[in-house]
C-alpha positions as CSV (number, residue, x, y, z in Angstrom):
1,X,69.1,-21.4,4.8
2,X,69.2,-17.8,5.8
3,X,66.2,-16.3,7.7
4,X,65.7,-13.4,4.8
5,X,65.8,-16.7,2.4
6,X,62.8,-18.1,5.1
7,X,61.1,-15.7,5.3
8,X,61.8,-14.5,0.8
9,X,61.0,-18.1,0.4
10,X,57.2,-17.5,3.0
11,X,56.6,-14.5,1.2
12,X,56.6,-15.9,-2.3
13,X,54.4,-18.5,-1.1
14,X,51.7,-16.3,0.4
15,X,51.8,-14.6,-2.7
16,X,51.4,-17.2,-4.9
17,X,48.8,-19.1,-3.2
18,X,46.4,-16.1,-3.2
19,X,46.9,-15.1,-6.7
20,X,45.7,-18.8,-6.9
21,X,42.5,-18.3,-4.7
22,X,42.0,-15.2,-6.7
23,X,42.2,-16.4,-10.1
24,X,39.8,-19.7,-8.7
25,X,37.4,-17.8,-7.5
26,X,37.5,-15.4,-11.0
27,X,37.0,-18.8,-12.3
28,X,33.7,-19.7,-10.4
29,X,30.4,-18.5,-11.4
30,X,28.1,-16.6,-8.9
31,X,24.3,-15.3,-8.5
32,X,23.2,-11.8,-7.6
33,X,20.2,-10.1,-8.1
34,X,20.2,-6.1,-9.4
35,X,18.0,-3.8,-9.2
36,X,17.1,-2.4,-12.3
37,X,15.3,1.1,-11.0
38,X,13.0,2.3,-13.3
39,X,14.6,1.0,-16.9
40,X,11.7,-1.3,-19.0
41,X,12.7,-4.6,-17.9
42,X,12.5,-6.2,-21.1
43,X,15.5,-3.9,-22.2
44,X,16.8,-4.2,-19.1
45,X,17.0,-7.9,-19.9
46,X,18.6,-7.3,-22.8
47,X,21.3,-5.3,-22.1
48,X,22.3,-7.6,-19.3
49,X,23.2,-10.5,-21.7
50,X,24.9,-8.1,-23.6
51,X,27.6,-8.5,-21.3
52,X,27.0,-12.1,-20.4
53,X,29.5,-15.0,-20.6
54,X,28.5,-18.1,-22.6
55,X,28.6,-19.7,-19.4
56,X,25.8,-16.4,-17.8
57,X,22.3,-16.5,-17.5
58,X,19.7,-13.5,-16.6
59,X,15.6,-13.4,-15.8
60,X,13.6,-11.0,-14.7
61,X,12.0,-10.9,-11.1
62,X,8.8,-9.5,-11.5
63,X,8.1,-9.4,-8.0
64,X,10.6,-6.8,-6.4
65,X,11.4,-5.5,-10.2
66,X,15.2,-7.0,-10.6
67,X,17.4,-9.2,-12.5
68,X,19.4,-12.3,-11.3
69,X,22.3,-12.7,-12.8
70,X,24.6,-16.0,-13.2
71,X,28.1,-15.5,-14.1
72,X,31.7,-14.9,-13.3
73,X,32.0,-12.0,-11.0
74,X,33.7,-9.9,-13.3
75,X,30.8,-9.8,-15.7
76,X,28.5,-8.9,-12.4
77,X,30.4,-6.5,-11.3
78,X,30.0,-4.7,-15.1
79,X,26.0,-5.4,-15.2
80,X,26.0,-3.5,-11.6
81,X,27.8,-0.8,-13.1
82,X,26.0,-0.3,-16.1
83,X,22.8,0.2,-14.1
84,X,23.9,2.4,-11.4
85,X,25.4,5.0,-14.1
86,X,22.2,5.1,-15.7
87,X,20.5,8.5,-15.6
88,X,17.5,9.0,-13.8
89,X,14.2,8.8,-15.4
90,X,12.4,11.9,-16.4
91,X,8.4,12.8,-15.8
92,X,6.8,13.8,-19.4
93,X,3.4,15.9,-18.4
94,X,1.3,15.3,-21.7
95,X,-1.6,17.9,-22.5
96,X,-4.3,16.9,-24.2
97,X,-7.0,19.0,-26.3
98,X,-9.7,17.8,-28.2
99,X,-10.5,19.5,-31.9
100,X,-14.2,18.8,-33.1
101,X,-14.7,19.0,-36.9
102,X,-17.4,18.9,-39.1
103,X,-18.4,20.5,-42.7
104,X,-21.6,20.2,-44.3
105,X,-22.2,21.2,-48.3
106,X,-25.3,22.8,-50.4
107,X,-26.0,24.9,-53.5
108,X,-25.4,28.8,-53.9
109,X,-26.1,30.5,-57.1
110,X,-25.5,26.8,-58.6
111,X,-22.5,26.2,-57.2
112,X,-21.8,23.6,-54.5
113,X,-20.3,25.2,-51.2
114,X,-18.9,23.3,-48.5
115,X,-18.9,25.0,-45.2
116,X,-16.3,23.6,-42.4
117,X,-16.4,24.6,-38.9
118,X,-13.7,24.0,-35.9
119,X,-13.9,23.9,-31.8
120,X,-11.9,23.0,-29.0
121,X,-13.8,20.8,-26.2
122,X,-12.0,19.8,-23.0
123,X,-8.4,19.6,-22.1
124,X,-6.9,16.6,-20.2
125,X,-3.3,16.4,-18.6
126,X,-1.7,13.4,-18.1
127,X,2.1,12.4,-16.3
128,X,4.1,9.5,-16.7
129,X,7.7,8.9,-16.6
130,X,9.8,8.6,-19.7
131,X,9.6,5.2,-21.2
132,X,5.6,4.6,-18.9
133,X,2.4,4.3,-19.9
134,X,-0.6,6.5,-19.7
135,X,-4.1,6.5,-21.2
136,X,-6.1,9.8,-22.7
137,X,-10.1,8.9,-22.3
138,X,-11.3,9.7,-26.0
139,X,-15.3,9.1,-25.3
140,X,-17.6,7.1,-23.5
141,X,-19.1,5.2,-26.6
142,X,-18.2,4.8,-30.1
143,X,-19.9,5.7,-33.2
144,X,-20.2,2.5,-34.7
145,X,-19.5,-0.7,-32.4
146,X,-19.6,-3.4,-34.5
147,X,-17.8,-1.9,-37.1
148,X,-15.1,-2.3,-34.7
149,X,-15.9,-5.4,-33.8
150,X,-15.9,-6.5,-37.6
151,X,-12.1,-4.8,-37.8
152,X,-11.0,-6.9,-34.4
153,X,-12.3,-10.1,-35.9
154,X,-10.4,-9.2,-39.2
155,X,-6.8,-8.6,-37.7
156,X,-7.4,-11.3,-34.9
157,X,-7.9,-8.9,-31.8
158,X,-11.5,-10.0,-31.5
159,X,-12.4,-13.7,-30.7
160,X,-15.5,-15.2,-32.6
161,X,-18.9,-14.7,-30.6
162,X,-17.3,-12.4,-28.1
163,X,-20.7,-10.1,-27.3
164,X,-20.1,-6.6,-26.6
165,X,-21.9,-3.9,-24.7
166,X,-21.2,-0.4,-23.6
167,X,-18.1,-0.1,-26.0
168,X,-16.2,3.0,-25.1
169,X,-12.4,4.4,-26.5
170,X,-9.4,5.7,-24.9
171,X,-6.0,5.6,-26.4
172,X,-2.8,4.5,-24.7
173,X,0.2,6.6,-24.5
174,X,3.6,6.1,-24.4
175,X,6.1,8.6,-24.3
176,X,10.3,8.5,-24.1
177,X,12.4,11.4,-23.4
178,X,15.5,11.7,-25.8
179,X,17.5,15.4,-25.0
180,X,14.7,17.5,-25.7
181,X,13.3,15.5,-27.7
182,X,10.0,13.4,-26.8
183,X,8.5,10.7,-28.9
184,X,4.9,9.8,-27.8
185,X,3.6,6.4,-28.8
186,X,0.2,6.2,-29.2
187,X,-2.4,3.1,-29.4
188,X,-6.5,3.2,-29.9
189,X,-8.1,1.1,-27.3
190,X,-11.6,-0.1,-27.4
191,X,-13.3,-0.7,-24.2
192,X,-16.6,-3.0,-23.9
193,X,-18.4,-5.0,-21.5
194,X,-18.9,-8.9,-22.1
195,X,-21.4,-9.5,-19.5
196,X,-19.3,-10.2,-16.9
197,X,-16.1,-8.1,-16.8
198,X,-15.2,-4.6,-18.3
199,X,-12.2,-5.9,-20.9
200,X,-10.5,-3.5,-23.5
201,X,-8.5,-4.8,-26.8
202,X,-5.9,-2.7,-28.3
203,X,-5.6,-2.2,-31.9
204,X,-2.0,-2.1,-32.3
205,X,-1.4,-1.7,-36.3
206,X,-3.6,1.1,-36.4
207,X,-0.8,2.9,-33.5
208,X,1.3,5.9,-34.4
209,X,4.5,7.4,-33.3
210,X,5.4,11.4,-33.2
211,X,8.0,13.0,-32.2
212,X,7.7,17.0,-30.5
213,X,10.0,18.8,-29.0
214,X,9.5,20.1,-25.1
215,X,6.6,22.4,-25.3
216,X,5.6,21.7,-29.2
217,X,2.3,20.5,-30.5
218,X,1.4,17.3,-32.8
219,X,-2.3,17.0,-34.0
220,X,-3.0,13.3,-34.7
221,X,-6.4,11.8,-35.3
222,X,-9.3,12.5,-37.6
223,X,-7.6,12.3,-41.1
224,X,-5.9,9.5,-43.5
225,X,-1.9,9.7,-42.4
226,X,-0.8,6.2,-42.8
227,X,-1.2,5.7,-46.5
228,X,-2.7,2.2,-45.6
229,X,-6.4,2.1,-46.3
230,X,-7.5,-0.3,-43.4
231,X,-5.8,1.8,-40.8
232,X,-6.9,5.3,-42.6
233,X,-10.6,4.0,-42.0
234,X,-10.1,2.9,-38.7
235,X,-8.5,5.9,-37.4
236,X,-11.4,7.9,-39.1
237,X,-13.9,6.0,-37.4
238,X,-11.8,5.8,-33.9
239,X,-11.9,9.9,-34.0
240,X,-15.8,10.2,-35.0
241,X,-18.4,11.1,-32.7
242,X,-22.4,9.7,-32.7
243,X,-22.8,13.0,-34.3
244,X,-20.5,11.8,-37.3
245,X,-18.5,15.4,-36.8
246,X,-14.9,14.1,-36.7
247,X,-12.8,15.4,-34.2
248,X,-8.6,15.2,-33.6
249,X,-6.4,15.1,-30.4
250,X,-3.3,18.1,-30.1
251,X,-0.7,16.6,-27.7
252,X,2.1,18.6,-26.2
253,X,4.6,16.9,-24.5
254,X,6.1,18.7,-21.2
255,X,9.4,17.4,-19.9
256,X,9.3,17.9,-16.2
257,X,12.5,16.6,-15.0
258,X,13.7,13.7,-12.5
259,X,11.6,12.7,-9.7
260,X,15.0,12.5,-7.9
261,X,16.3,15.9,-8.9
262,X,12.6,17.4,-8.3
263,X,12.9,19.6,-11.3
264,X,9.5,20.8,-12.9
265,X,9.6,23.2,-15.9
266,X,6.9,25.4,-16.6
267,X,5.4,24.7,-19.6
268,X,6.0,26.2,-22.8
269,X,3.2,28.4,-24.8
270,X,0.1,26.3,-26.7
271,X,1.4,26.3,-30.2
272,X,-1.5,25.9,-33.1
């Protein structure tokens, strides 16, 4: 044998035998763990089996807010990826104004006259980022406690013999940036004391969901909108003061920018 067939013959060997390691180790199944940044990490979650292997698993670490992944490195490599290209999140700055309402009727020259009267009380701002979780303070008591209580033990929110105290209401918000688009997610929260802790429930059917554009305002709150009767009444009483004057929330949604990119637009003109 020729040394160029030695050394032809070497070669192809060394070739072979690492495509061979390659393709093995292709073959075996790894862990790593990913940071997921600031993406909800139940769809996190689910977008990671997306591109799982029947042979891949995923959880969530709760602790230092990641997922570990088991599977072929390929399929790694592409849950790594789809993460990092993921755009930053974006701070939504949510203001909040309070509308009081309240009519009241009588006779003039025999005909009955209902007289309706409107005012603006208080302004809140709240910041979150897109996809988080804020809470507007509505009031520090409730017109009628145990009619809420009555409605929580109805729809299962409210546990038999639960005593409340002090019940108060704030409503949870949840807004997610799309474009310039946001879509605010929002869900009445009753607040009370059971003797020993401060606990809240949240009423979930009676929620809603809007959508505004950067700078545009939404009035929810004080009026029938769902076409169901339950949650009609229920968000009549949530937005009625001690007073019984109704009153309504006007939420515009300000899109601020990345944290990373330290954008911050100035907001856009109070629209009524």
């Amino acid at each position: 044998m020729t040394i160029r067939a030695f050394l032809t013959a070497t070669l192809l060997c060394a070739l072979t035998a690492a495509g061979c390691a390659a393709a093995h180790a292709q073959d075996e199944t790894e862990a790593k763990t990913i940071t997921i940044g600031f993406a909800d990490p139940g769809d996190a979650l689910t977008q990671a089996k997306m591109l799982l292997s029947p042979k891949g698993a995923a959880v969530f670490n709760r602790n230092n807010n990641t997922i570990v992944v088991v599977d072929y490195p390929k399929n790694i490599a592409a849950i790594e990826k789809m993460f990092r290209d993921q755009p930053s999140p974006q701070n939504v700055r949510i203001e909040v104004r309070f509308k009081d309402s309240s009519s009241g009727s009588g006779d003039l020259l025999g005909f009955n006259v209902t007289n309706s009267s409107h005012s603006e009380r208080g302004v809140q701002h709240i910041t979150t980022i897109s996809g988080g979780t804020a809470y507007i303070e509505v009031g520090e008591a409730v017109a009628e406690p145990y009619w809420f209580y009555e409605y929580g033990l109805t729809y299962g929110y409210v546990s038999q013999g639960v005593v409340w105290r002090d019940v108060g209401a704030r409503l949870m918000v949840q807004p997610r940036v799309s474009g310039n688009m946001v879509q605010v997610t929002v869900v009445p929260e009753i607040s009370f004391f059971d003797g020993n802790h401060r606990r809240s429930v949240q009423y979930r059917n009676a929620s809603t969901t809007v959508v505004a554009a950067d700078g545009q305002s939404v009035e929810i709150g004080g009026a029938a909108q769902s076409g169901n009767r339950q949650v009609d009444e229920f968000t009549i009483n949530f937005f009625r003061t001690k007073e019984k004057s109704r009153f309504s929330l006007i939420l515009t949604p300000h899109i601020l920018g990345s944290p990373a990119q330290g954008k911050k637009r100035p907001p856009a003109a109070y629209i009524e």
